[in-house]
C-alpha positions in Angstrom: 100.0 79.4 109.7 102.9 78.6 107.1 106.1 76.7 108.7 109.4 76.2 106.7 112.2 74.3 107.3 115.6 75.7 106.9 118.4 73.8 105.7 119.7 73.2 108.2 116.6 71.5 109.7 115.7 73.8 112.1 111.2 74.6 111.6 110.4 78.3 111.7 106.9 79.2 112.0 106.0 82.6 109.6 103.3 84.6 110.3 101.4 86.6 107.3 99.9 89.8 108.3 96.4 90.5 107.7 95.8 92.9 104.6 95.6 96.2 105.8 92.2 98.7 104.9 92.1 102.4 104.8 89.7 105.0 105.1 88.2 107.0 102.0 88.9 110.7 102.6 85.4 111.6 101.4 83.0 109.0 102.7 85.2 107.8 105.8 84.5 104.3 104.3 86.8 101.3 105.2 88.8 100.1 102.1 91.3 97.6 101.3 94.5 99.3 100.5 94.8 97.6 97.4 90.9 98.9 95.9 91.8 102.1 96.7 92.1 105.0 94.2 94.4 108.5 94.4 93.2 111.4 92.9 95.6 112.0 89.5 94.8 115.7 89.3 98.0 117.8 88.7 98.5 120.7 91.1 100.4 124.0 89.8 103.3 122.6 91.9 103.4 119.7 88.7 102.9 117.3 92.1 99.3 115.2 91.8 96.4 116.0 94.4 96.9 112.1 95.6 93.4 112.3 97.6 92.4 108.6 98.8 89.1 107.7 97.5 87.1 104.1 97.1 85.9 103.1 93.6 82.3 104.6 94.9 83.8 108.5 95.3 86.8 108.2 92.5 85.6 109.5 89.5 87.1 107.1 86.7 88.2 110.0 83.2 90.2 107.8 81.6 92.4 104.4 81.4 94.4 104.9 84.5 92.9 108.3 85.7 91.1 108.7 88.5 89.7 112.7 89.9 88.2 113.4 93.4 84.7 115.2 92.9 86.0 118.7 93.4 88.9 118.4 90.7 86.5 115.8 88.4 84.8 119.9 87.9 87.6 121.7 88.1 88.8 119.4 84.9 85.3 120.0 83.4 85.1 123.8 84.0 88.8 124.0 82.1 87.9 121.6 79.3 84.5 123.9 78.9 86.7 127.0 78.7 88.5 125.8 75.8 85.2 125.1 73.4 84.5 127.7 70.7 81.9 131.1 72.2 79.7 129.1 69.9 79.4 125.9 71.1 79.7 127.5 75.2 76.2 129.0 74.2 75.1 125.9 72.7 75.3 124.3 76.2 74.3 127.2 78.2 77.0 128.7 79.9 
């Protein structure tokens, strides 16, 4: 409980909310707010997929990028069309 007194000299007593939690979208797992992750895939619409996700389903491809497992291979698949024909055979595909 946190009380202040006012200038004029009148006590108020100020109640902090808890910290809200949130589900993940893909394990239904409670979350604080603030550990949770948005998917920074960009749609054709130039918006971002924005998909909640813990730190357990996020997939982490850079500084401050996180990708939700079906865009994580969506990224792959592109950055795997844009190798040589050589190196594609090299790994297989």
């Amino acid at each position: 409980m946190t009380f202040l007194k006012m200038p004029d000299g009148t006590v108020i007593h100020v109640r902090m909310a808890k910290p809200r939690s949130r589900r993940c979208t893909l394990c239904d797992g409670l979350t604080p707010a603030s550990r949770l992750r948005e998917c920074d895939f960009k749609l054709p619409t130039g918006k971002t997929c924005d998909r909640l996700m813990c730190a357990e389903c996020a997939a982490r491809v850079g500084p401050d990028k996180d990708l939700c497992p079906e865009h994580r291979w969506t990224e792959i698949d592109d950055l795997f069309d844009q190798l040589p024909a050589n190196r594609r055979d090299f790994y297989g595909r």
